[in-house]
Each structure stands twice: as C-alpha cells, then as structure tokens.
C-alpha positions in Angstrom: -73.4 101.8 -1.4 -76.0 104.2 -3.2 -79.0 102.2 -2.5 -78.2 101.8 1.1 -78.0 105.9 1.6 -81.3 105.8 -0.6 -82.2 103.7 1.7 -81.8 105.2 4.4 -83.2 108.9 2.8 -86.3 107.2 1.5 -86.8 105.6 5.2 -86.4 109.9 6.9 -88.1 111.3 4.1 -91.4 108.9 5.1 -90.6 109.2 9.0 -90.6 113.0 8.7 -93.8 113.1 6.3 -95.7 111.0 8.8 -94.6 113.4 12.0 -96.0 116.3 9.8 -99.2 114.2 9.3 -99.2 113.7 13.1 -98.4 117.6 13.8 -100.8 119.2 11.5 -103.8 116.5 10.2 -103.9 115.2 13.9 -105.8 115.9 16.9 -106.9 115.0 19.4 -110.6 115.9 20.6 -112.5 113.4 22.7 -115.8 115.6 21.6 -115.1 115.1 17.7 -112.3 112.9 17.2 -111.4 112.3 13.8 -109.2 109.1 13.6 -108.0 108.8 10.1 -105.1 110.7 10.3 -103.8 108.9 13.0 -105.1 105.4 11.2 -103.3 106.5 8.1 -99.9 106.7 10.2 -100.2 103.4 11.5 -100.5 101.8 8.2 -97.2 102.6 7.4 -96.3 100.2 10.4 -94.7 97.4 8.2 -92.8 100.1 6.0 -90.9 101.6 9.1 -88.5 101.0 11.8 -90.3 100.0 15.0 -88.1 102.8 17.3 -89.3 105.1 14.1 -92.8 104.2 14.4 -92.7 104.6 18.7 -90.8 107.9 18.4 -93.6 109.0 16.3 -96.4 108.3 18.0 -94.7 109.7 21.5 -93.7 113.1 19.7 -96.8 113.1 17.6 -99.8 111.1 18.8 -98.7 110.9 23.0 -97.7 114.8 23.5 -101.8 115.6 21.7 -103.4 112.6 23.8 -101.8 113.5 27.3 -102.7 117.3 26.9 -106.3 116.2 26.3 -106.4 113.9 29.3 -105.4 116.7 31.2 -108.1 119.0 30.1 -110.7 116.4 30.8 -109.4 115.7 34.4 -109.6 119.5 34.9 -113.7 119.5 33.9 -115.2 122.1 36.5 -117.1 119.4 38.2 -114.8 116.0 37.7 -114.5 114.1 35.0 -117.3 111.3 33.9 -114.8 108.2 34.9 -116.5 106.2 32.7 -116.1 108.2 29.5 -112.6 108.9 30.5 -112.1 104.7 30.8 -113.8 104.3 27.1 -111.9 106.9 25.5 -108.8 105.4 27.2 -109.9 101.8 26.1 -110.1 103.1 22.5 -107.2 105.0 21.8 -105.5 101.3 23.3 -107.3 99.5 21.1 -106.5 101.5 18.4 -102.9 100.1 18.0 -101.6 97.0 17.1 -100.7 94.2 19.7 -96.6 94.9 18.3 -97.1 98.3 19.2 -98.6 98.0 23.0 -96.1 95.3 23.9 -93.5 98.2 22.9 -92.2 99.2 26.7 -92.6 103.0 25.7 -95.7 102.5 24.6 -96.3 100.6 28.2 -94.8 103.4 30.4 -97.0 106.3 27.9 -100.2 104.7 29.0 -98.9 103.9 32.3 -98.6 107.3 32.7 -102.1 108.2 31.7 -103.4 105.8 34.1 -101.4 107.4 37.0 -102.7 110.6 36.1 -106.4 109.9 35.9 -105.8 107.8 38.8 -108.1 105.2 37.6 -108.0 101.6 38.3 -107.7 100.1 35.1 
C-alpha cells in the first residue's frame, strides 16, 4: 500500500515539475526559439501517464504556441504563409508519432490550422 501512494506522489511530483519547466523555461518565439526546454519535457514520455503527458503539453506547450500563431496572423501586412506552414510543420514534427495520433493533440493542431486558415 505505501509504494502505491509513493507511487502515485513520485508520478505528481514529476508531472508538476515538468508543467513548471513548461511555464517558466518555455517559450515560444518563432524569431528565436529555443527548443530544449520543450525537448527536455518530452523525454520524460516513457516515465509518465500518456493523459499526464497531453495535459501537459495543452496547459503548457499549446496555450504558449496558439498565442504565438495569433501574433503572427496579426503581422501589419499578412503573415509570410510559407514561414507560418514551416514553423507549423516543425513544432508537428517535433513530437513523437504516440503523441500526434493522441485525439487532443489532433483537434490542438486542428485548431491552429482553422485559425491560419491554411490548407495543410
């Protein structure tokens, strides 16, 4: 009985150290984008709960990306389409296959597509 609520303290204690990385050692800046921080995070993939891991990157990575989509599509002259697909492509690309088949995942770059109105 211990070592399942150690267990289970160990497994929040990680989830909530990770969100911090997320919140504070994480952003997200299409002009100088650091990625470590966010590639640091995903290692931790095998060592947490797949609904831990999604809620994470929704609350942590999402909420950052989505507010920087929206400052590129309000540029004062339009957004470079092409840029915007790349940058798009790459933050993708960036997770693994187990992670984009995730239907959160699906319906968070859904949305970004919907947004940018691009035809990807």
């Amino acid at each position: 009985m211990v070592m399942y609520y150690n267990s289970i303290l160990i497994s929040s204690i990680r989830t909530l150290f990770l969100a911090g990385v997320l919140a504070t050692e994480f952003t997200v800046d299409p002009q100088q984008q650091d990625i470590e921080p966010f590639q640091w995070v995903l290692c931790w993939e095998a060592n947490l709960q797949s609904t831990d891991l999604i809620q994470l990157l929704v609350e942590g990575f999402f909420r950052k990306w989505f507010h920087a989509l929206r400052q590129w599509l309000e540029v004062e002259g339009g957004a470079d389409f092409d840029e915007l697909y790349e940058w798009y492509l790459g933050w993708k690309n960036l997770l693994p296959d187990s992670i984009k088949a995730d239907p959160t995942i699906k319906t968070m770059f859904a949305l970004g597509e919907l947004l940018s109105s691009l035809p990807f």
